[in-house]
Structure formats: structure tokens, C-alpha cells
N, C-alpha and C positions, 0 to 999 in steps of 0.2 A: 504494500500500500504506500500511498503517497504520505507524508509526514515529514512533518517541522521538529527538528528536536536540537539537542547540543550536548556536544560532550566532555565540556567541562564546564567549570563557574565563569560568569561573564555578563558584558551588555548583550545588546541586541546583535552586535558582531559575531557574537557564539554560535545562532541561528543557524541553522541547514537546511536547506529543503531536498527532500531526497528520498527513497524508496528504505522503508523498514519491513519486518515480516510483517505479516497478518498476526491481531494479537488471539490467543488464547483463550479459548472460553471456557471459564471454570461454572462447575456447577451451577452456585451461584448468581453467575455472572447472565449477562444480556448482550450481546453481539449488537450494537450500534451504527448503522449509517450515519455520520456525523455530515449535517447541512450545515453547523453554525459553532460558535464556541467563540463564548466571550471574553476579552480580554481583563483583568484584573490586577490592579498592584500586586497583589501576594504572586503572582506569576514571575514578574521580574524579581523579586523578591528571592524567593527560591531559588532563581537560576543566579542571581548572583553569590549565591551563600549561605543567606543571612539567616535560614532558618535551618541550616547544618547541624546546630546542635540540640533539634530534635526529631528529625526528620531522615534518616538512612535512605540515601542517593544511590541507583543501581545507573549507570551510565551506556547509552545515549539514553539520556531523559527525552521524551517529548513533554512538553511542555500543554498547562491548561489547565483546570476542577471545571469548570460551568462545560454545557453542549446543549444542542439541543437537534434530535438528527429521527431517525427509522430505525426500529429494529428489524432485525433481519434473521438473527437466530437466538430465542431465546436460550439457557443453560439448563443441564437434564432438570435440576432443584429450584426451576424459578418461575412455576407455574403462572405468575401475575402476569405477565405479555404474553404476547401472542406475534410471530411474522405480521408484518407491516402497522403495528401500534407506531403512534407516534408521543415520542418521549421527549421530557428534559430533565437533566439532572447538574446534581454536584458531585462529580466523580473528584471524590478527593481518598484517595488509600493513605496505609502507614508508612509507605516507602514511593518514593519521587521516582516514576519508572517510566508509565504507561498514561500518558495526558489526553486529553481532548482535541488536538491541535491535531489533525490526522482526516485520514476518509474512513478509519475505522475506531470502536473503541469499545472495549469489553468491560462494563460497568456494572460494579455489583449492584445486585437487585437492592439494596439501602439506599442506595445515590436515587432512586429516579422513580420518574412520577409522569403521568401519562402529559404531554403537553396542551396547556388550556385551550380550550377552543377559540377559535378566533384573532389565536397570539400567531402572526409565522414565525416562523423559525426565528430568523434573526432576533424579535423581539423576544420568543420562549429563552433562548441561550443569553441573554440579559440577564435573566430574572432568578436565577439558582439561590447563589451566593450571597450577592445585594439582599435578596428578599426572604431569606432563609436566615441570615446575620438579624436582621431586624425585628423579624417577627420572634426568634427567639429570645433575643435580649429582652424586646417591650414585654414579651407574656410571660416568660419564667425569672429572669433577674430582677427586670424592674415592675412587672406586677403590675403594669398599666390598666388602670379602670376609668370608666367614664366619670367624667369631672373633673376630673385631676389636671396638673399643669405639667406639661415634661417639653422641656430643653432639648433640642435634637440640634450637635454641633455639625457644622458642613454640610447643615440642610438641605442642599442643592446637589451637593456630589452622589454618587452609587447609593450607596449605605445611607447614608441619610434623607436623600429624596425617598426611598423604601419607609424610613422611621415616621417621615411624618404622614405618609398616608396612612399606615399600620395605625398608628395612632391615632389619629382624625376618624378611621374605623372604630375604633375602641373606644371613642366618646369621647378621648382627652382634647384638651386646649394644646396648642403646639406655640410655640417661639424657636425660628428656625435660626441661628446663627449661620450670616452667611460674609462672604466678601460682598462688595458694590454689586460685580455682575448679577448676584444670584439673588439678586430680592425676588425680582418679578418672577421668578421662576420658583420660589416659597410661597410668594401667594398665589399663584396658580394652584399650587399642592393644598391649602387650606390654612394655611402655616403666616404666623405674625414675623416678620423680618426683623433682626438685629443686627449690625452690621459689628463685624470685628475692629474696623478702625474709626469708629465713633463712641470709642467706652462701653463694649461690652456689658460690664457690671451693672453701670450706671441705666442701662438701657432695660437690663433684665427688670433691676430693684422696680423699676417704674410701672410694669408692665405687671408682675408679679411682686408686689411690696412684701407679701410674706414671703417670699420663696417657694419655687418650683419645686413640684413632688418628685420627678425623678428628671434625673440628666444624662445623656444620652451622649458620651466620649466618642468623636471617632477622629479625633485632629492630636492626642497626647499632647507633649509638652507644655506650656506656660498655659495653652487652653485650658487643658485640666487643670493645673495646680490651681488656676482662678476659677474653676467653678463650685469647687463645696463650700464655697463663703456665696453661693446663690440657690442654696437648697433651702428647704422649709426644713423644721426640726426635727421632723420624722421623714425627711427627701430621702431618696434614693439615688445614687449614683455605681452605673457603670461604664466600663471603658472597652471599646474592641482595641485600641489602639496604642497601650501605653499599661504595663504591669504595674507603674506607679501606684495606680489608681488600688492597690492592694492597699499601699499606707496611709490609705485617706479614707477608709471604711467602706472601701466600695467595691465591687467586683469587675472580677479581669474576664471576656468572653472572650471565648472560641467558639465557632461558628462550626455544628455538626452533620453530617449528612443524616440527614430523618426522612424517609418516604413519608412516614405521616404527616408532617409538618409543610414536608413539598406540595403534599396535595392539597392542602388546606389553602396554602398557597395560591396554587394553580385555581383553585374554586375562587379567592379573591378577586383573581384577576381574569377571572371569567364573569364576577358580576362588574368588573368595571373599578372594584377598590383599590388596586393598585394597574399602574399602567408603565408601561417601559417605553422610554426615550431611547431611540437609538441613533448617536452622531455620528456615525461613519462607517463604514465597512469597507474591510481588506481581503482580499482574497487570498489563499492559504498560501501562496508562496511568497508574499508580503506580509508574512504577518510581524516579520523583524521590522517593520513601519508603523503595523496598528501597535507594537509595542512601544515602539519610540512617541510614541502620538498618544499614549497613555500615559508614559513618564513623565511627561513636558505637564500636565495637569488643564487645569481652566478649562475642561471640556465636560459641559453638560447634556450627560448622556452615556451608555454604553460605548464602546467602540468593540468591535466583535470582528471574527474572521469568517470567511463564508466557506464552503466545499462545494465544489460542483456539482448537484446533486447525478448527472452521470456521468462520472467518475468514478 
């Protein structure tokens, strides 16, 4: 099969496009025609290093978690699909092997969830990660209920345009902390705008005088450290982004692959409560571009890679 991977740590120059075996179908697993796979930070992330010391690297990595494609052959133990179901998942394993970035891809039956209807592709392979991060945080760590006020930092990026619709679903009030560009695109989402370079604090206090019930990390550094002096006395705070947030009374997420949780999902965004923005699209042998065009930031929206469906 055709596939993007690299065989050591590096930028986007690591990149190959090139012919691998056909992967493996275990049990488990679900044999995938991959049409779409989105691009993500933690993607470059991994391929540079950075998450080496918890993560065992088997080399040529392809690279990728999000997809969203056909299956083709389900596995003998994974009765849920059937040939030609159409899926999206977060294929994320224990060891950095076998990615999404490919024409093929053997995804355990945990990663994946039939794809919602009405979503194509490109937009399904948006939605894994982004919308799987958020909904977990808001309903298990931070316990989001209607009324409530919750903080969602970078409200306009990935992860966070996901928090505050999740939210806005769940009844809460939202305060979207965004840059300049990203107001208009907060209150599109239902979300009150705070701009990071007009006092922050000052902006929250105002809007929230007691303080916000739970707050929603996904920028780390000086962001978090200034946000538990904007919580309410029983606030909640977590962080995807920054282990800090351990010593501030608040909790650290990692983002799990859950079919249950995907589907829940996918039924969201089949009545219309979450929706994916997609800014651009690369096709598989560019995808060392849709990665550089992810690292560069300021871009509101997915950037995703396509496969050609015959291929």
C-alpha cells in the first residue's frame, strides 16, 4: 500500500511517501479503506520525540490517530462491522507503529464508530480526537451541568471549538478565551469572547464576578498558572495540555479511544450539536505540507489529508 511514514525523529523533512506492506488484521482489528485522516499536533509531536518516554516506537512509523475511510475486512473477533460500513475512528495503540496516514489501516475495534451521517469523510476524520478530548474532559473530569459557567481556553482552535459546543449542549454558559482573530468564530459557536491581550483576568472577573465552575486548559503555560485565581470556590479545573495543572488541584487528561463515547459523539453531530470546520486539504503524498500548515498555527479548522478513494 501507498503510505506516508519516517524512520527516525524529525520535522516534516522525515516524511516519505512510499509503498509499505498491507497491515495485519488481528482479531480484533477492522481492515480500513482510509479516504481521510486528520492532521493533529500530537502527530508532529511524536514524530519529533517528545512523547519517547512513554510511548515504544517500532520504526518506519506511519504516522496519524484520527481516519475516517470503509471497511473492507472486518477481524474473525469483531463482529460490530460488516464489508462496506462506513467508519471513523481514533486509532491510537500502545506503541507508535501503524498510523492512519496510509490507503490502509487495521484498527482495533475500541478506536471506531460507524461514521455520522451526513458528515463526509473529510469532515468525519476531523472529528475523532478534537471531539473525543472534549467530551471527555467536560462529562467525566469536569462534570459539566447545565447552569454552570466553564472557561474553555483557545476556544476557536481543535479542542476547544469541540469544548464549547459540548458545553453549550450540556446547558452551560461558555467564555471562550480566544486571540483577536477568533472572536467571531466563539460567537458563532455560542460562546462569550475574551481576548488574551486585553486582561484576561480582568475580562473573566467581569463577566463571571464569582468565578467560573470549571476551566477548560488546553494552551498550558502562564495561561494556566492565571487561571485558578478565576475559578469559583468549588471551580473545577482541568488541563489537556500542561501536567502543571497536577499542582494546582486540578486534573491532567489524556484523551482515550472509547467506541462508546465515539458514538455518542457521532449521534451529536448527526443532530447538528457539534459540526467540523475543515481549512484545507492535502493529499497523501503532501501530507509533509498539511503538517507544516498545522505547525505554523492561526488556522481555524481541521487540516486533514485525503486518499484517493480508488486507490
Amino acid at each position: 500500500m501507498k503510505a506516508i511514514s519516517y524512520r527516525h525523529y524529525g520535522g516534516p523533512e522525515v516524511l516519505e511517501f512510499g509503498e509499505l506492506p498491507d497491515p495485519k488484521v488481528g482479531p480484533d482489528d477492522v481492515l480500513v479503506k482510509v479516504r481521510a485522516a486528520a492532521v493533529n499536533p500530537v502527530d508532529w509531536k511524536c514524530q519529533a520525540g517528545y512523547l519517547d518516554p512513554l510511548l515504544d516506537t517500532v520504526f518506519p512509523v506511519i504516522p496519524g490517530w484520527d481516519v475516517s475511510g470503509v471497511v473492507v475486512q472486518p477481524g474473525v473477533g469483531a463482529p460490530e462491522f460488516a464489508v462496506g460500513d462506513e467508519v471513523m475512528g481514533y486509532v491510537r495503540e500502545d506503541v507508535l507503529c501503524h498510523g492512519t496516514f496510509a490507503e490502509y489501516v487495521a484498527a482495533p475495534v475500541r478506536t471506531l464508530a460507524r461514521k455520522p451521517r451526513g458528515l463526509g469523510f473529510e469532515e468525519a476524520a476531523g472529528l475523532p480526537l478534537v471531539g473525543l478530548t472534549a467530551y471527555q474532559v467536560l462529562t467525566r473530569a469536569l462534570r459539566v451541568r447545565a447552569g454552570q459557567t466553564v472557561l474553555v481556553h483557545a476556544a476557536a482552535g481543535g479542542v476547544g471549538s469541540m469544548a464549547v459546543q459540548i458545553a453549550r449542549h450540556l446547558g452551560a454558559r461558555v467564555i471562550g478565551a480566544v486571540r483577536e482573530s477568533g472572536q467571531d468564530r466563539v460567537r458563532e459557536l455560542g460562546a462569550e469572547p475574551v481576548r488574551y491581550d486585553q486582561g484576561l483576568a480582568a475580562q473573566v472577573r467581569a463577566l463571571a464576578p464569582g468565578g467560573v465552575d470549571a476551566a477548560f486548559d488546553t494552551v498550558g503555560g502562564q495561561v494556566l498558572k492565571d487561571t485558578p485565581g478565576l475559578l469559583a470556590p468549588e471551580g473545577r479545573l482541568a488541563s489537556v495540555a500542561d501536567g502543571e495543572v497536577l499542582g494546582m488541584g486540578g486534573q491532567y487528561c489524556w484523551v482515550r479511544p472509547d467506541a462508546a463515547d465515539l458514538t455518542a459523539l457521532a449521534g451529536l453531530a448527526e443532530q447538528d450539536v457539534v459540526t467540523v470546520r475543515v481549512a484545507a486539504t492535502f493529499p497523501l503524498e503532501r501530507a509533509a505540507d498539511a503538517q507544516r500548515a498545522n505547525r505554523a498555527g492561526g488556522v481555524q479548522g481541521k487540516i486533514v489529508v485525503t486518499v484517493d478513494p480508488a486507490g
